[in-house]
C-alpha positions in Angstrom: 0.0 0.0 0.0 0.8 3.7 -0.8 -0.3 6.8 0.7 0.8 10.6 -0.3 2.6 12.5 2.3 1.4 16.5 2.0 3.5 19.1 4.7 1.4 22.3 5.1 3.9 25.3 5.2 2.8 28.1 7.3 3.1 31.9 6.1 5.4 32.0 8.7 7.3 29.2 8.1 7.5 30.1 4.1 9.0 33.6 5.1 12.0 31.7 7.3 12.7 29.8 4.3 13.0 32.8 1.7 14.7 35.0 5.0 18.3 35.1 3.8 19.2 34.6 7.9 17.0 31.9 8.3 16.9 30.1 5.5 20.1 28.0 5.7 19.0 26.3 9.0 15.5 25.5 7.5 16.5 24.4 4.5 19.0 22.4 6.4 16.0 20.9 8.7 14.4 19.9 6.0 16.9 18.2 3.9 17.8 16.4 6.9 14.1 15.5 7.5 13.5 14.1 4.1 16.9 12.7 3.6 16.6 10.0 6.9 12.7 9.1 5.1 14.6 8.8 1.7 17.1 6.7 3.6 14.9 4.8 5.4 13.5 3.9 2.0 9.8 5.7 3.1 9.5 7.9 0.5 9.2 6.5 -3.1 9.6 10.2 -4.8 8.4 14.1 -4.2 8.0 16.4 -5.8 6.4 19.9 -4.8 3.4 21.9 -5.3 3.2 25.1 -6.5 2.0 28.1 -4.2 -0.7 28.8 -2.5 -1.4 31.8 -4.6 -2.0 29.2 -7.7 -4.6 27.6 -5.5 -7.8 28.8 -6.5 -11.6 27.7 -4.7 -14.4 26.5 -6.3 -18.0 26.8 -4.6 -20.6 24.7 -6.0 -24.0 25.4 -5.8 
């Protein structure tokens, strides 16, 4: 069995990543997150979404 792993990024969190003073420890974090799931052979493949301003909502009525 499969399943699809999805990390929510707050608006806070996505600002520490593109903060030049923060952004090498949470990138680093994170590599090192996904690297020992990679490693543990837990994660088949990833690939990213795009940002939330691409999201878009549809009511239906």
């Amino acid at each position: 069995m499969e399943y699809t792993l999805i990390f929510n990024a707050t608006t806070a969190d996505v600002a520490q990543g593109q903060d030049p003073a923060t952004a090498p420890a949470y990138w680093a974090a994170w590599n090192a997150y996904i690297g020992a799931m990679f490693g543990a052979g837990i994660v088949k493949s990833g690939n990213g979404l795009q940002q939330r301003a691409a999201g878009s909502t549809h009511a239906q009525g």
